[in-house]
C-alpha positions as CSV (number, residue, x, y, z in Angstrom):
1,X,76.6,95.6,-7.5
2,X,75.1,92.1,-7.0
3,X,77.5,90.9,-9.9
4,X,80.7,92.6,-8.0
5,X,79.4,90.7,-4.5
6,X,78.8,87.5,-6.3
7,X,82.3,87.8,-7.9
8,X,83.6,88.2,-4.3
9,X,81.8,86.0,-2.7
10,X,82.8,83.3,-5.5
11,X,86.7,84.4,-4.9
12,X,86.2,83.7,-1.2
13,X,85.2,80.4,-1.8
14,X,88.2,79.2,-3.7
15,X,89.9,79.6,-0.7
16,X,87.6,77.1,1.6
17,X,89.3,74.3,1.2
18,X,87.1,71.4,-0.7
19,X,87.1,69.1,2.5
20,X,85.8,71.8,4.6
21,X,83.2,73.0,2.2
22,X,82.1,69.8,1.4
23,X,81.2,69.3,5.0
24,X,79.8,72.8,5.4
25,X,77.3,71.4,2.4
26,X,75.9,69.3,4.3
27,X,73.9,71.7,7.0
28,X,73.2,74.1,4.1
29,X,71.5,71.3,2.0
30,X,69.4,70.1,4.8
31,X,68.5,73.6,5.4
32,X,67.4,73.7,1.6
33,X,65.5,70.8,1.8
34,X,64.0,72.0,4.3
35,X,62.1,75.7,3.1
36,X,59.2,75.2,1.0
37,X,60.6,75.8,-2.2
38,X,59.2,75.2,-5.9
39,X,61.3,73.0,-6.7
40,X,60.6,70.2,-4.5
41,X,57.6,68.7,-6.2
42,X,59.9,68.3,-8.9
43,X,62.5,66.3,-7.6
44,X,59.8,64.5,-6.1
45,X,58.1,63.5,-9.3
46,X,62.0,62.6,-11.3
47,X,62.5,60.6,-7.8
48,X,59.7,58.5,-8.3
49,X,59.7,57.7,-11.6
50,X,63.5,56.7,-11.8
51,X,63.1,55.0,-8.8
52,X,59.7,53.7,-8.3
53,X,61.0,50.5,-6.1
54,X,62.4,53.2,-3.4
55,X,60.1,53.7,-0.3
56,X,58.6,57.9,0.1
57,X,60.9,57.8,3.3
58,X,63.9,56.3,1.2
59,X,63.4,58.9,-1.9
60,X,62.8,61.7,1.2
61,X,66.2,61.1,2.5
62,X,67.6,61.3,-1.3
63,X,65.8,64.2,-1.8
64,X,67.7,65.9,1.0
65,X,71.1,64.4,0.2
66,X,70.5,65.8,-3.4
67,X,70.2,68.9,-1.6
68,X,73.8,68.4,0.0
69,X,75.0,67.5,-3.0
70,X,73.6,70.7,-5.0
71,X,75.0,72.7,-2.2
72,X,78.3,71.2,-2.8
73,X,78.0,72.5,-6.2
74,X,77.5,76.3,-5.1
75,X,80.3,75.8,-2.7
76,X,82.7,74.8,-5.6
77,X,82.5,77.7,-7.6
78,X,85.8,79.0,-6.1
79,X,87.3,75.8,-7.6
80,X,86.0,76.7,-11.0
81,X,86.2,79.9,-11.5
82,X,89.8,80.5,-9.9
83,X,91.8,77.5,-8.9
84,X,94.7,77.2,-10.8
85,X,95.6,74.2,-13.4
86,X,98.0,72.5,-11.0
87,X,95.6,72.3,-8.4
88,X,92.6,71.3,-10.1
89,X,94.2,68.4,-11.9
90,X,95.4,67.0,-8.9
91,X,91.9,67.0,-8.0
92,X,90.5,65.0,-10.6
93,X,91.4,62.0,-10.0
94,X,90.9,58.9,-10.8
95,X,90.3,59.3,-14.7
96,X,89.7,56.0,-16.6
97,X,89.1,56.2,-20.5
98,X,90.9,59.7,-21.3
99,X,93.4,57.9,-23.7
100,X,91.1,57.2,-25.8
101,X,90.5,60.9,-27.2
102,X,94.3,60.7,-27.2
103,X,94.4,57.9,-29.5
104,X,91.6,59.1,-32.0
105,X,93.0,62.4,-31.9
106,X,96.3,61.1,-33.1
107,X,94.9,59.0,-35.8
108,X,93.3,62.6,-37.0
109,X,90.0,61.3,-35.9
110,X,87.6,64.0,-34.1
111,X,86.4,62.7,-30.6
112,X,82.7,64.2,-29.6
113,X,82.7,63.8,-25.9
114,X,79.1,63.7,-24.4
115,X,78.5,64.5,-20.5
116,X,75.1,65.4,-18.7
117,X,74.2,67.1,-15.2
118,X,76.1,64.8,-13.1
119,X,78.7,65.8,-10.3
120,X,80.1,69.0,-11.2
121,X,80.3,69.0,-15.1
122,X,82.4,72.4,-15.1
123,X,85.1,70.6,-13.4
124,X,84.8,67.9,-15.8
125,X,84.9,70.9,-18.7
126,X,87.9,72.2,-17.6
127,X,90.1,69.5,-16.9
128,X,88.7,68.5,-20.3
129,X,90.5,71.5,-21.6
130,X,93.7,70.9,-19.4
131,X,94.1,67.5,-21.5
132,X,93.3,68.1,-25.2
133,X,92.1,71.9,-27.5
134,X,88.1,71.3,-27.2
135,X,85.3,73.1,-28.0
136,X,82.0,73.5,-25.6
137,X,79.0,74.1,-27.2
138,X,76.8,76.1,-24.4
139,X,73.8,78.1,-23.8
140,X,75.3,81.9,-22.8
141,X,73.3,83.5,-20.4
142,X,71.2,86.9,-21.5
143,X,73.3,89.7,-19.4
144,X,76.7,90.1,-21.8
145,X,78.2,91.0,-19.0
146,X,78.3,87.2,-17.0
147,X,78.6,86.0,-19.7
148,X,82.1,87.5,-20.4
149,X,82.4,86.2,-17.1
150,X,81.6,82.7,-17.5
151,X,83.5,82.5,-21.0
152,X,86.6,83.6,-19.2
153,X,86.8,81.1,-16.5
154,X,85.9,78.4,-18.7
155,X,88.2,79.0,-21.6
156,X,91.6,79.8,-19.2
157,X,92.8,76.2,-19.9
158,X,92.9,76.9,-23.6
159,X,89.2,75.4,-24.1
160,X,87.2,77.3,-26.7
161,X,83.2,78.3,-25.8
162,X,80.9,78.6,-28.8
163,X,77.3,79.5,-28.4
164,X,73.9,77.4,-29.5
165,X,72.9,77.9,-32.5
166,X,72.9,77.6,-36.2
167,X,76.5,79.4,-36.8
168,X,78.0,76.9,-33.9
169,X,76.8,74.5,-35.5
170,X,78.5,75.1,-38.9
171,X,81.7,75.5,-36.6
172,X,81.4,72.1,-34.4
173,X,80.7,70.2,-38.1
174,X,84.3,71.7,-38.9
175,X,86.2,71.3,-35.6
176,X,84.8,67.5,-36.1
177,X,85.9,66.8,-39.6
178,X,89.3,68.4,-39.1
179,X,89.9,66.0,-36.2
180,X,89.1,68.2,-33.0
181,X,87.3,67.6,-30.0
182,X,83.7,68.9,-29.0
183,X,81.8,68.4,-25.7
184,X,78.3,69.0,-25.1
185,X,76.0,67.9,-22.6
186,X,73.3,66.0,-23.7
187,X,70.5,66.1,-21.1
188,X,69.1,69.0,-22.1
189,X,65.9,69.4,-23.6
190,X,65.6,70.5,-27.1
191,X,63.1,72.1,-28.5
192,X,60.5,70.9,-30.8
193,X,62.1,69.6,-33.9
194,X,65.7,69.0,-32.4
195,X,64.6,66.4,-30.7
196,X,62.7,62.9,-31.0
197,X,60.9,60.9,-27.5
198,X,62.3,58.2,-26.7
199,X,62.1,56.5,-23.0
200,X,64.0,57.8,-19.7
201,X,63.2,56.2,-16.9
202,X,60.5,54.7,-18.1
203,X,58.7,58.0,-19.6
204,X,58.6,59.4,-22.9
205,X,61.5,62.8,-23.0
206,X,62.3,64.9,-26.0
207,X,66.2,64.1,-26.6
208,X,68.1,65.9,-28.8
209,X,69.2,64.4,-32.4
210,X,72.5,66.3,-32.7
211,X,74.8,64.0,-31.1
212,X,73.2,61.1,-33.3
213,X,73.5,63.7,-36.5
214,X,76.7,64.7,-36.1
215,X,78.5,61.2,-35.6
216,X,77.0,60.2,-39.0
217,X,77.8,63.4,-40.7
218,X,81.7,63.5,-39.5
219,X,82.4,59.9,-38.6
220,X,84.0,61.2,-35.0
221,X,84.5,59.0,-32.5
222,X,81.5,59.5,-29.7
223,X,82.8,59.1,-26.0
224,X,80.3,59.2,-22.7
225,X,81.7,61.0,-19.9
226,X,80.5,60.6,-16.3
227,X,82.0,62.4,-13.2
228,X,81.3,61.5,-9.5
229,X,82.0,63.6,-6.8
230,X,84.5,61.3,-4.6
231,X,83.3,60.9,-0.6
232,X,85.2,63.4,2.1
233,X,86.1,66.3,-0.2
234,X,88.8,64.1,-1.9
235,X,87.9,65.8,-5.1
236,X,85.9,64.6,-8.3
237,X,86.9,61.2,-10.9
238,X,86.2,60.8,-14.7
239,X,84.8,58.2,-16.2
240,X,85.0,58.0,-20.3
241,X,83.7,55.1,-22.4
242,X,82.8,54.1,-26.3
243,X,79.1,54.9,-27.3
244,X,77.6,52.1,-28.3
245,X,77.1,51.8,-32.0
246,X,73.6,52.2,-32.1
247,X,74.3,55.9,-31.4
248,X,74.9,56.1,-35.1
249,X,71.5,54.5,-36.4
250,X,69.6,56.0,-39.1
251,X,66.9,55.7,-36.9
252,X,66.6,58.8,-34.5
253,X,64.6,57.3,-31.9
254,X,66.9,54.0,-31.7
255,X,70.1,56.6,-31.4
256,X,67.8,58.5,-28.6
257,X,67.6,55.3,-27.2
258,X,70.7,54.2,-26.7
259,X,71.5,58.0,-25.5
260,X,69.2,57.8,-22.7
261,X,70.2,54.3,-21.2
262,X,73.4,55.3,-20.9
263,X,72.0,58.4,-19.4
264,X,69.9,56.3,-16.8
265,X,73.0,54.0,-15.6
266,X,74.8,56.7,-15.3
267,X,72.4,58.7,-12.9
268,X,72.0,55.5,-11.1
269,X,75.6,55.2,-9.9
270,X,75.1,58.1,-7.7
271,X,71.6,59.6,-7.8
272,X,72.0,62.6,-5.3
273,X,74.6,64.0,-7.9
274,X,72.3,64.6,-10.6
275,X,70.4,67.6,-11.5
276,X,66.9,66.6,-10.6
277,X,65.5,70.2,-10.2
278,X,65.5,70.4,-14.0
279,X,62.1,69.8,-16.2
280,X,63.2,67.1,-18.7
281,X,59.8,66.0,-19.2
282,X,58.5,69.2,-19.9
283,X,57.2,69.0,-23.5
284,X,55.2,65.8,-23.9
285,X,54.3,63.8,-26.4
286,X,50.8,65.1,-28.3
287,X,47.8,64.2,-26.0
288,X,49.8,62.8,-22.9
289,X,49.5,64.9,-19.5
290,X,52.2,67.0,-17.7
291,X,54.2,64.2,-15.4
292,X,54.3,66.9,-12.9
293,X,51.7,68.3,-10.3
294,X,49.7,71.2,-10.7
């Protein structure tokens, strides 16, 4: 029953039109930030160590307006789930960097596009699909039965889902020597032994090695994707440039590196957009404290 009102409530939405809910975000958001909920003392603590030169009243007022923004997100669901591929691309707009998967892809290179929590990164997914086959690797949620849900909105463009783990791995290896795309978003945190520490924002975070192992492995070209979600509920832009070289390094930690200040710059284009509500820093290194209160 909860999945069937979800579904409708989520079909209901992709009628609102994006300027509309966009604005409707913003006294919902405020309303969020608002309650007393868990997640505030983390936001808090990502706030202030990303941007330590910010006033508490300046990273108060971003913590609400990342509320606005994360509302924003709910409120586009419609868009993702239903909207059709005519509407959505008109949507997406500007894009800057796309042609270069073009190009690699015709030169029977494989292109691994990375993207993180910014914006809404299942618009950026599915236009992703509208332009070029890609595969997503992604972590599919315990009940089968959203999950048959989530696969079936994401992979209507003709984009193709494959979940963590060792067998999608075997199968991302081959999509990427045989010249085809994979996206992933690289922000997560791995577990231990996926990952190395390297800084972000200043603080030691486990970041996954795979991107760095699998653009020595297959020699694919490595792309960093960045949306934005564009002022008055115009609609969302793309952003896709070259990783930088050092994403290839023997060295684990120098490819973490490079992964995470791109990750930082990123974020700092427009902060409220990111996912702060999620733990990166949640496994430390041996013998340093939790970063987070309590």
């Amino acid at each position: 029953m909860k999945l069937l009102l979800a579904r409708s409530l989520i079909y209901l939405l992709s009628w609102v039109p994006l300027r509309l809910g966009h604005a409707l975000a913003v006294p919902l958001g405020w309303l969020l930030d608002g309650l007393p909920l868990r997640k505030h003392p983390v936001i808090d603590t990502h706030l202030a160590l990303a941007l330590p030169d910010l006033d508490h009243a300046a990273r108060r007022r971003l913590r609400r307006q990342h509320w606005v923004e994360m509302a924003r997100l709910a409120l586009e669901l419609g868009a993702v789930w239903h909207w059709n591929a005519e509407r959505l691309r008109a949507r997406v707009q500007p894009v800057e960097g796309w042609d270069q998967i073009t190009r690699a892809n015709a030169a029977g290179q494989g292109c691994l596009v990375i993207s993180a929590h910014m914006s809404n990164w299942e618009v950026m997914s599915l236009y992703g699909s509208l332009r070029q086959p890609i595969t997503y690797l992604y972590k599919a949620p315990r009940d089968p039965r959203l999950n048959a849900l989530l696969v079936r909105s994401r992979e209507r463009f003709g984009g193709r889902l494959v979940k963590s783990g060792s067998p999608a791995m075997r199968d991302i290896l081959k999509t990427l020597r045989a010249g085809g795309n994979v996206g992933l978003l690289a922000d997560q945190q791995p577990k231990q032994g996926d990952g190395v520490f390297a800084p972000l924002f200043g603080v030691e975070a486990l970041t996954m090695t795979l991107v760095n192992r699998l653009a020595r492995h297959t020699g694919c070209a490595v792309l960093l994707a960045s949306g934005r979600r564009e002022p008055g509920g115009r609609g969302w832009s793309i952003r896709v440039v070259p990783a930088d070289e050092r994403i290839r390094s023997p060295d684990p930690v120098e490819a973490a590196r490079c992964l995470n200040q791109w990750l930082e710059n990123s974020i700092l284009e427009a902060p409220a957009q990111y996912l702060w509500s999620y733990k990166r820093y949640s496994i430390r290194p041996p013998g340093q404290p939790s970063v987070y209160p309590g």
